[in-house]
C-alpha positions in Angstrom: 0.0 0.0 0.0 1.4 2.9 -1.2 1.7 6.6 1.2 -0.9 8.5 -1.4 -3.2 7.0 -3.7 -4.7 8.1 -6.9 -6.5 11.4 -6.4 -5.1 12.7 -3.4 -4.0 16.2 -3.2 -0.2 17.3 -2.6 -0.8 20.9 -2.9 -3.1 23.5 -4.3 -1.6 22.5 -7.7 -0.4 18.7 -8.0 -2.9 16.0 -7.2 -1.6 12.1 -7.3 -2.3 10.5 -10.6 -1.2 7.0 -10.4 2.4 4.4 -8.9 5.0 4.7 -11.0 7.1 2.4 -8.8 8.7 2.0 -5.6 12.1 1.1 -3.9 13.4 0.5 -0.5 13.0 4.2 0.7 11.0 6.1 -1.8 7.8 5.5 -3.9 7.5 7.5 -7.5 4.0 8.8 -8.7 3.2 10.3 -11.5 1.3 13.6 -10.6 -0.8 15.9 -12.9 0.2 19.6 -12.1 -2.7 22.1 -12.5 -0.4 24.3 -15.1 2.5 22.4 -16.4 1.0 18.5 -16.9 2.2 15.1 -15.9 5.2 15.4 -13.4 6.7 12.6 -11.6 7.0 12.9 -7.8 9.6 10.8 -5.8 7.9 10.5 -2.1 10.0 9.4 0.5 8.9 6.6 2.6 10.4 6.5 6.3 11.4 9.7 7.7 12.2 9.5 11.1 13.1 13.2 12.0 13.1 16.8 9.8 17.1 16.5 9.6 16.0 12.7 7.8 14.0 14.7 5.3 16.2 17.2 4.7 18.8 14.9 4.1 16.7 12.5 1.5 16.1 15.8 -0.3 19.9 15.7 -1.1 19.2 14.4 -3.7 17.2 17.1 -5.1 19.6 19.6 -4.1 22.3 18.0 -6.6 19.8 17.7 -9.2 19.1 21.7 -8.9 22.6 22.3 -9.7 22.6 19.7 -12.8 20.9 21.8 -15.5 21.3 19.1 -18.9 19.2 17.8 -21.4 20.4 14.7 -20.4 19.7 14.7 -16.5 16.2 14.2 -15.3 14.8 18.4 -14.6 14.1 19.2 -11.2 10.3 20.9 -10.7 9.9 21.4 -6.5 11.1 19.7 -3.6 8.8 20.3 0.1 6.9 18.1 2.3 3.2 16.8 2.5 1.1 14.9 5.0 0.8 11.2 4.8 -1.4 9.0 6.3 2.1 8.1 7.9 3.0 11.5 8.8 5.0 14.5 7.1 7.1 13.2 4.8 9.6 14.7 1.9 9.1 14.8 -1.6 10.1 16.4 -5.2 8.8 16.5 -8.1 10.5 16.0 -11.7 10.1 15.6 -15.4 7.9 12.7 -16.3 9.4 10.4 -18.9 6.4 8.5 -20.3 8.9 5.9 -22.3 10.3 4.9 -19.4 13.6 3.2 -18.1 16.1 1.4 -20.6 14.9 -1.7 -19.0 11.9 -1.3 -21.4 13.5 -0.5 -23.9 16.2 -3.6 -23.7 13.6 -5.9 -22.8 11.8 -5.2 -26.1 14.4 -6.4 -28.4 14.9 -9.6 -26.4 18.3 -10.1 -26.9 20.3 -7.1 -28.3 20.2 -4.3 -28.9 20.9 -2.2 -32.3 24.6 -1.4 -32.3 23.9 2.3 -33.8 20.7 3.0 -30.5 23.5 1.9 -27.7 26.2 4.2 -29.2 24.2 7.0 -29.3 22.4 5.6 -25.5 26.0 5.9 -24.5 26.9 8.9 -25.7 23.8 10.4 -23.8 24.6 8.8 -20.7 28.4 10.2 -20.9 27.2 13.9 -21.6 24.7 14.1 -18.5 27.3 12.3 -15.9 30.2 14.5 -17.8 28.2 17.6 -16.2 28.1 15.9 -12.6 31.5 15.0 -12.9 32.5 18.6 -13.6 31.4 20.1 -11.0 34.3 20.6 -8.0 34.8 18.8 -6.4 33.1 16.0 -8.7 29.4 14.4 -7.9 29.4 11.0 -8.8 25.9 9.0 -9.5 27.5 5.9 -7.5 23.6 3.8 -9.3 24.1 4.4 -13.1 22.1 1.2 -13.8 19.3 0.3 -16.5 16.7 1.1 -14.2 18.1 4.7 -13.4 18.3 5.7 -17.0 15.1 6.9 -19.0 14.5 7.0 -22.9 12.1 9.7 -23.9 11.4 11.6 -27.3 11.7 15.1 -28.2 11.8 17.4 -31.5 15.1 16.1 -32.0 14.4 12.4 -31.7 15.4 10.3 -28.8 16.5 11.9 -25.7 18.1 10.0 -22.9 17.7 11.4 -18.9 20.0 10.0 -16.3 17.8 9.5 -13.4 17.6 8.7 -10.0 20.2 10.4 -7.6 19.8 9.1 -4.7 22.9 7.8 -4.3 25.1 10.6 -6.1 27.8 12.1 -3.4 30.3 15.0 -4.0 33.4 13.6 -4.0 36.5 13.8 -1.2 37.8 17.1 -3.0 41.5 16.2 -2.5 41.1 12.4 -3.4 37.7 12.6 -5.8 36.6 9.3 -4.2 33.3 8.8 -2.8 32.5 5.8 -1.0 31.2 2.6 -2.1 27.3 2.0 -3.0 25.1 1.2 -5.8 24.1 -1.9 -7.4 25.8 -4.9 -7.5 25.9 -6.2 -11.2 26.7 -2.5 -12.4 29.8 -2.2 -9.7 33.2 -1.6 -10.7 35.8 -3.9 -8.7 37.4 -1.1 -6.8 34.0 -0.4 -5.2 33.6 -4.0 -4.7 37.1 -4.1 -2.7 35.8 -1.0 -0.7 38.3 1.4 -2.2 36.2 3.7 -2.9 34.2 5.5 -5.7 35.3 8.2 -8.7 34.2 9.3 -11.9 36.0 6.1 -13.7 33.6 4.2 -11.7 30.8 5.5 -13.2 32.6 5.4 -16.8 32.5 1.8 -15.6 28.9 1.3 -15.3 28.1 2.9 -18.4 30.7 0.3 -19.9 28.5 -2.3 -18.4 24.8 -1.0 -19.5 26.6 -1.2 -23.1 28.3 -4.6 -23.0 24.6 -5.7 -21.7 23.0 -4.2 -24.6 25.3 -5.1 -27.1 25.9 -8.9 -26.6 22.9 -9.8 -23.9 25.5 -10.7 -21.0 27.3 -8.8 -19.0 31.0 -8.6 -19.2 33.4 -11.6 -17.6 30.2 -13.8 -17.5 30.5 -16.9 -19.5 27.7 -18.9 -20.8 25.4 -20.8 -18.5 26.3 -18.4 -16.0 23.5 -16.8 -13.7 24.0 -12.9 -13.9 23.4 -13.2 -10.3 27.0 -14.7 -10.0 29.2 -11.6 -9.5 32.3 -13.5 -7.9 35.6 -11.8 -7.8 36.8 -14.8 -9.8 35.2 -13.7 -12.7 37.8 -10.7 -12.9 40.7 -13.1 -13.6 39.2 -13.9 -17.1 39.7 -12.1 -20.4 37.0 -10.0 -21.5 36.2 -11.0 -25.1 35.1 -7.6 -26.8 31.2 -7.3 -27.8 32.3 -8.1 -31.3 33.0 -11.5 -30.3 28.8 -11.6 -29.8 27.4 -9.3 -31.9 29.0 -8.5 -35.9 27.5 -5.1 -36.2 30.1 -3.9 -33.4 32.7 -2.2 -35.1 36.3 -2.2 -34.1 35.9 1.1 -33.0 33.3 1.0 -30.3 35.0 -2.1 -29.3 37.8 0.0 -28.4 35.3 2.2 -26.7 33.3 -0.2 -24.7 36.6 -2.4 -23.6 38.3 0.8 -22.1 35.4 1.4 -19.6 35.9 -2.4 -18.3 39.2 -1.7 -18.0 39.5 -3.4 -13.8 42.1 -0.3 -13.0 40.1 2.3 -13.0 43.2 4.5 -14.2 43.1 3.0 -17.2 39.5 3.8 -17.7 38.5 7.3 -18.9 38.9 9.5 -16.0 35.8 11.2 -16.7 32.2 10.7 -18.3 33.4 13.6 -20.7 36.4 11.6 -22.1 34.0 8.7 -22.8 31.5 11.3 -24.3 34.4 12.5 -26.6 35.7 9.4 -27.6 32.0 8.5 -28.7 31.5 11.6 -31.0 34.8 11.2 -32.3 33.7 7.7 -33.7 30.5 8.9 -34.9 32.2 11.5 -36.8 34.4 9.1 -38.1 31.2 6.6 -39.2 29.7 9.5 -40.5 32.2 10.6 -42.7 32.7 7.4 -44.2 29.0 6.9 -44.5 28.6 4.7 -42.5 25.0 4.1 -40.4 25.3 6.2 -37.1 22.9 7.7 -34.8 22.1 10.8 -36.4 23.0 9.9 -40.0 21.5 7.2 -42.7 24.3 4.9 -44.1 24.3 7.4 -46.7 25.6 10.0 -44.9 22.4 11.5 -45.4 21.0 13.5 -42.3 18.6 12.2 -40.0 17.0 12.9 -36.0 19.2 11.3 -33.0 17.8 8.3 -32.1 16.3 7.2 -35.6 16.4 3.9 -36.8 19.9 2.9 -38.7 20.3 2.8 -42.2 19.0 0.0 -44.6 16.9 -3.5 -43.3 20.4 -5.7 -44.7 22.6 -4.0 -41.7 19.6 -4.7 -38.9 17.9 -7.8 -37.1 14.6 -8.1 -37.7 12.1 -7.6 -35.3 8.9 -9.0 -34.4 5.4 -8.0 -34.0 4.5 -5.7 -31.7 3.0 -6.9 -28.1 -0.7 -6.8 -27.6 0.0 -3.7 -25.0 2.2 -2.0 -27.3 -0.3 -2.2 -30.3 -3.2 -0.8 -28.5 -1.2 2.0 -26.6 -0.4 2.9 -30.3 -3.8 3.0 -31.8 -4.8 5.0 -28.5 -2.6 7.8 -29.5 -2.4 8.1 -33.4 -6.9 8.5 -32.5 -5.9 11.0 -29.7 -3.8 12.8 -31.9 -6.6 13.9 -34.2 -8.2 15.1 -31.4 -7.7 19.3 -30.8 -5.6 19.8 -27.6 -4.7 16.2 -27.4 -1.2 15.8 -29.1 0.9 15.8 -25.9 -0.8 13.1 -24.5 -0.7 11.3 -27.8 2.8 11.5 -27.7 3.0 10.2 -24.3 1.0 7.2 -25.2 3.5 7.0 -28.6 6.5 7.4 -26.0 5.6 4.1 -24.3 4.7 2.2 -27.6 7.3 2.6 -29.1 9.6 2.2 -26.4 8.2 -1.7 -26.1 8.8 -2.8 -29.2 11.5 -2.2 -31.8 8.7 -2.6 -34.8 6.7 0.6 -33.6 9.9 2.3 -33.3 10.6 1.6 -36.9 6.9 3.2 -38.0 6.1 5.5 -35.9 9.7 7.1 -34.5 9.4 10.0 -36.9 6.1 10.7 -36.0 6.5 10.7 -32.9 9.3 13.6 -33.4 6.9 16.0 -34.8 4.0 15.6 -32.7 7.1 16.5 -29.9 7.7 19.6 -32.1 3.7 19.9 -31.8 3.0 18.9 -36.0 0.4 16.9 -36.5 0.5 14.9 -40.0 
């Protein structure tokens, strides 16, 4: 049972619309606000004193200083009565696509090289502003789950999410100490030596490596992903390549040097990963080859479209049942005056759970974002 419940009022201007999720210390709603739409409220659960809630509002505080396209926007932050007492909450910009989870789950077993370069290269330019400040806040939780996939104008826009654990750094050693999750933790927070940028760059390594080949890296096969043993460490890491033929040698190179187990032989930074990312691109691009951004004809083309010709992609199935009607909900909604946000909400999630409405309707989805209706 959740604090608030559908239709309950937080203040004169935000009223609870429905569970988004929930964690260990927080449950996430999304909220309609009387002015500016669907927002997403984090609501903290167990709040013992007012020092507690200011200090689960940290988390808020870091995001107000984190002004990127690619980080999750920060609305309010301030308290409200529960059932269970006062307790802390903020409110942020509601993705309606959701978390990569949804979209990795949708292709079933890997994703499009061209989508998890540019994913990446998304990631890397939101943590590269964190990681810039001084001394340096690191995310310490860069996992699936804390990363979501929306649409704008442009085409695919990707938020880092999900703070909670982000820390500023020691600001003579940059190191943090160790938490996160498990599966997405670099060694040297696994041996308790604490946590920098590179650790970070590390977890980003691993979202792609995941993406790319459907495993994560120094697991062999048969191997429950729950196994994280030190052990594991001593092996080679094959290079997603060795998986997946549309990897190129290039972001090979990339992906290997954020698995790299010293971290000082990781890129120090999310920025360095960021630039090493474009620099590829470019390099695709100018040989006309299919990159995020460009057709395999160097023609142009929105982030986040679909790469080039059928012959360089895995084909995908039919769309689910939900997927299909969450469609058909908003290309009728969209010919409805006043309704083409919420179509492209409903669009958002479609094509965020399965590859094939991607395919159709990405481009559509872009203009209604720019507010064109076709």
């Amino acid at each position: 049972m959740t604090l608030l419940v559908s239709g309950d009022r937080v203040s004169d201007t935000l009223v609870i619309d429905r569970p988004l999720g929930e964690g260990a210390f927080a449950e996430v709603h999304r909220v309609r606000h009387k002015y500016l739409g669907w927002q997403a409220m984090k609501l903290f659960k167990r709040v013992a004193s007012l020092e507690e809630t200011r200090r689960m509002l940290d988390e808020a505080r870091l995001l107000s200083t984190l002004g990127h396209p690619n980080i999750v926007r920060l609305f309010d932050a301030n308290t409200v009565r529960t059932p269970e007492g006062l307790r802390g909450f903020f409110t942020m910009e509601y993705v309606a696509g959701g978390s990569l989870e949804r979209l990795a789950a949708a292709h079933k077993s890997m994703v499009p090289r061209d989508l998890v370069a540019e994913v990446m290269t998304q990631i890397a330019s939101g943590l590269a502003v964190a990681h810039d400040q001084d001394p340096p806040i690191v995310h310490r939780d860069v996992t699936l789950a804390n990363v979501l996939i929306g649409y704008d104008g442009t085409g695919m826009r990707v938020r880092v999410s999900d703070f909670g654990l982000a820390k500023r750094a020691d600001p003579f050693t940059h190191l943090a100490s160790a938490q996160g999750t498990y599966a997405f933790m670099a060694p040297e927070v696994m041996r308790n030596q604490g946590y920098s940028c590179a650790s970070d760059v590390w977890s980003v390594g691993v979202i792609a490596y995941l993406l790319l080949t459907n495993r994560f890296p120094f697991h062999q096969g048969g191997e429950e992903f729950s196994s994280f043993s030190f052990g594991r460490f001593n092996r080679s890491l094959l290079p997603p390549s060795s998986y997946n033929d549309e990897v190129d040698a290039d972001l090979d190179r990339i992906v290997l040097a954020t698995l790299e187990l010293d971290p000082r032989n990781r890129p120090a930074t999310a920025q360095f990963l960021a630039d090493a990312l474009r620099e590829r691109a470019e390099a695709m691009a100018g040989a006309g080859a299919g990159v995020p951004g460009s057709g395999t004809s160097g023609a142009s083309r929105p982030a986040g479209e679909p790469p080039g010709p059928a012959a360089t992609r895995r084909p995908v199935g039919p769309p689910t049942e939900r997927a299909r009607r969450l469609a058909e909900e908003a290309l009728a909604l969209a010919r409805s005056p006043g309704e083409l946000d919420r179509a492209a909400d409903l669009m958002e999630e479609a094509v965020n759970l399965s590859p094939y409405l991607r395919d159709r309707y990405l481009s559509k989805l872009t203009l209604w974002r720019r507010g064109v209706m076709m």
